[in-house]
C-alpha positions in Angstrom: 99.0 97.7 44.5 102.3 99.3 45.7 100.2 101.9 47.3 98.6 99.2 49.7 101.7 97.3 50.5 103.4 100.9 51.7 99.8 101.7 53.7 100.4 98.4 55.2 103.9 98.2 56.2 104.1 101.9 57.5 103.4 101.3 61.5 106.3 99.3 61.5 108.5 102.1 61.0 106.6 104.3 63.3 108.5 104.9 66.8 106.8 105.4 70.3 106.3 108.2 71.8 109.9 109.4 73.9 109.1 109.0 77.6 107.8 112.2 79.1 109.2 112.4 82.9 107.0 114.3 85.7 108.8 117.4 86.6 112.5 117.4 88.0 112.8 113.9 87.1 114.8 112.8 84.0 114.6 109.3 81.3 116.7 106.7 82.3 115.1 104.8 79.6 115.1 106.4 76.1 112.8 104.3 75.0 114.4 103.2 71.9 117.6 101.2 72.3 119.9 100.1 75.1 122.2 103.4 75.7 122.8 104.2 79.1 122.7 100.5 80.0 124.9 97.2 80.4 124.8 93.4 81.4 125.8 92.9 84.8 124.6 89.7 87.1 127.2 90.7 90.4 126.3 87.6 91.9 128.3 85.7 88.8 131.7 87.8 89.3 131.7 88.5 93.4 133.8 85.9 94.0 136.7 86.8 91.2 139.6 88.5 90.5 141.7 89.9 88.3 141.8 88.2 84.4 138.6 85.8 85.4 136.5 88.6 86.4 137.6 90.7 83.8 136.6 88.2 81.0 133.5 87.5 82.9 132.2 91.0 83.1 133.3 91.5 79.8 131.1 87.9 78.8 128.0 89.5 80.9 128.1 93.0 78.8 127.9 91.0 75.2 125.7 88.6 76.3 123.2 91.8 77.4 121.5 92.6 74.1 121.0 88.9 73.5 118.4 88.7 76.9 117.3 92.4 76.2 115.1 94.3 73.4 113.3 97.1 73.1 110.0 97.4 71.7 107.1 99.8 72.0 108.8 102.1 73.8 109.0 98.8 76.6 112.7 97.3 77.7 112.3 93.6 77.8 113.8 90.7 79.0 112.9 87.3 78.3 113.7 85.8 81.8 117.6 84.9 81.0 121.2 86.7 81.1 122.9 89.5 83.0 121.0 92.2 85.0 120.4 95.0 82.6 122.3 97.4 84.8 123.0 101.7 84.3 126.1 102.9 83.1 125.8 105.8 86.0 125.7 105.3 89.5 123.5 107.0 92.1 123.6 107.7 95.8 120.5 109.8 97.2 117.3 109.4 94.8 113.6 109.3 94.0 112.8 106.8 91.1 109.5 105.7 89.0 109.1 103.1 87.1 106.8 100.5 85.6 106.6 96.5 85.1 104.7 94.0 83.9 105.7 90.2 84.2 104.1 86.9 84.4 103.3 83.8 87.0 105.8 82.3 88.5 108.0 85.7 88.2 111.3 86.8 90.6 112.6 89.7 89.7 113.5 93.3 91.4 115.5 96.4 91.3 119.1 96.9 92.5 120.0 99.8 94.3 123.4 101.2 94.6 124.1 97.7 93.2 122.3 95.8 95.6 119.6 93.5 96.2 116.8 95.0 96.4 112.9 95.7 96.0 111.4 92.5 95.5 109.1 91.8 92.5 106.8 88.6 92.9 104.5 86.4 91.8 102.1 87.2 94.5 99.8 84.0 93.6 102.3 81.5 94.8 101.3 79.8 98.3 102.8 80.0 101.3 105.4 77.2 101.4 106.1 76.1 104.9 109.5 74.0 103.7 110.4 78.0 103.0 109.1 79.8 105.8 111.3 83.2 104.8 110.4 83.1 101.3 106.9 84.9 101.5 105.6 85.6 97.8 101.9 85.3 98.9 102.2 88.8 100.4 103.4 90.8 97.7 105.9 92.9 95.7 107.3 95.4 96.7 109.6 94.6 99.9 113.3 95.1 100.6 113.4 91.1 100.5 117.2 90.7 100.4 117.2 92.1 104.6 117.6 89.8 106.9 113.8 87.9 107.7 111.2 89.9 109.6 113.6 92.8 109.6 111.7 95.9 108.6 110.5 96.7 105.5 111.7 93.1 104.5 108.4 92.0 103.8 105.8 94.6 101.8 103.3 96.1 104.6 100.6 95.6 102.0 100.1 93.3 99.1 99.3 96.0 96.2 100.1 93.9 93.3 97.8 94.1 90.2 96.8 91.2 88.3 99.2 89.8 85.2 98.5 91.5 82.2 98.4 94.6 84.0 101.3 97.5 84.4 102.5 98.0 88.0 103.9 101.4 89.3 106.5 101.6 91.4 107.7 104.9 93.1 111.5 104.0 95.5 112.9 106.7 97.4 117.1 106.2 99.1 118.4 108.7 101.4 121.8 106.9 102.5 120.3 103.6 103.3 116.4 104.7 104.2 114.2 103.3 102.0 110.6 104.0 101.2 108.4 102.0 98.1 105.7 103.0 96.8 103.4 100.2 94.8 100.4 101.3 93.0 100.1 104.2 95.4 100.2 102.0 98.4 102.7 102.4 100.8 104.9 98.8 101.1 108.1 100.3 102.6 108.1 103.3 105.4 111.2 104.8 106.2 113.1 101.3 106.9 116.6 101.2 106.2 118.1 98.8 103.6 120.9 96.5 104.5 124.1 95.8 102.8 123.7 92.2 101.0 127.1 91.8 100.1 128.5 92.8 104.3 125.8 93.2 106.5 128.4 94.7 108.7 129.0 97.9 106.4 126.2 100.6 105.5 125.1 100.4 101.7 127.6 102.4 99.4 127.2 106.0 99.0 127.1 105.2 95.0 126.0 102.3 92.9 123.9 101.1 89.8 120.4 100.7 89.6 119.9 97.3 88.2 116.8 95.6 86.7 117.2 91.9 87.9 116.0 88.9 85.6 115.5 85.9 87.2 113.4 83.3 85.4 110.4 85.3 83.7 109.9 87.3 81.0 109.6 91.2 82.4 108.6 94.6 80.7 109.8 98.0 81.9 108.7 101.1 80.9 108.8 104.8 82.1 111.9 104.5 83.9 112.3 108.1 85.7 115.2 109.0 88.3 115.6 112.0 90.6 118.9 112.5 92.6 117.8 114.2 96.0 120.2 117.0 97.2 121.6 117.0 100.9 119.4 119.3 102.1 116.4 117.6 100.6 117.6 114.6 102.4 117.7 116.4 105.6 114.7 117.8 105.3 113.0 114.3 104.4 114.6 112.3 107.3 113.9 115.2 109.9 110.4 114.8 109.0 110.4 111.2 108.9 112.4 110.9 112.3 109.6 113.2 114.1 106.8 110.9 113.0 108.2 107.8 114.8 
């Protein structure tokens, strides 16, 4: 009898398989627990100072693991708490990643600490009381610039159906943006304002941030690649003499 109830009870013990990145890319994610991560929501502390937003940040990083777990080699969030948010900060990158999330889902990805490539529920109908809030055409925009700037809204709605992983592939170079949804093209080359001061260009450096917002959301195979200057170059030169 002992010999069935250890049969039984060892998958639970097994681990999934560590994430394998595509050449020159590295794990952000290690699959397994939260290191290399932290509760942030800047929208909660942008407006204080000193002690206050020192005891709020500090509120945001204990609540994290509370909102966050980690199964299957997945990092999941049950639609509550802080921003699960990278203890390293990036300027010039290529990232991959994967999501899946359910109806009635908001959520996105941060870079350099701001908002950020919109993740929808794309079923949601037009609502004209909300004319600049445009679900209905998909994930996958820079959503946070200012409306009908470019890239703002996705050039094509590339969203699978729920139940279903999504791929997402974001390249930066300084604030020139291009996403990637399910191998369609939803961002070209448009550049990505500054949230938090329009009137400034995006910080060289900053987090990537995996935004929660209301509905549970998976992650998994979360790859980064920082791009070198001359890479850079070499990119926006290209992209310059196609316009």
């Amino acid at each position: 009898m002992a010999g069935v109830v250890v049969a039984l009870g060892f998958p639970t013990f097994l681990q999934a398989d560590q994430p394998q990145p595509p050449e020159g890319f590295r794990a952000l994610f290690n699959g397994k627990d939260l290191t290399g991560w932290y509760g942030w929501n800047p929208h909660s502390s942008v407006k204080l100072a000193g002690e206050k937003k020192e005891e709020n940040l500090k509120k945001q990083r204990e609540e994290f693991p509370q909102n966050w777990t980690v199964e299957n080699g997945e990092l999941i969030n049950d639609g509550h708490g802080p921003y699960a948010t990278t203890e390293e900060e990036f300027g010039d990158i290529e990232m991959r990643i994967e999501y899946k999330t359910v109806p009635s889902a908001d959520s996105g990805i941060y870079l350099r600490g701001t908002p950020q490539v919109q993740i929808w529920d794309s079923n949601q109908k037009f609502d004209p009381m909300r004319p600049t809030r445009r679900p209905h055409l998909g994930s996958g925009g820079l959503f946070n610039n200012a409306p009908d700037a470019p890239g703002r809204d996705p050039a094509v709605l590339a969203d699978r159906p729920f139940g279903e992983w999504n791929t997402l592939r974001i390249r930066q170079i300084g604030d020139r943006t291009w996403v990637w949804l399910n191998d369609q093209v939803t961002v070209d080359n448009a550049v990505m304002e500054n949230y938090w001061d329009r009137s400034k260009p995006l910080p060289a450096k900053g987090p990537i941030m995996l935004q929660t917002h209301g509905g549970e959301i998976r992650w998994r195979n979360i790859f980064i690649r920082e791009i070198s200057p001359e890479e850079g170059k070499k990119i926006l030169a290209e992209a310059a003499a196609k316009q």
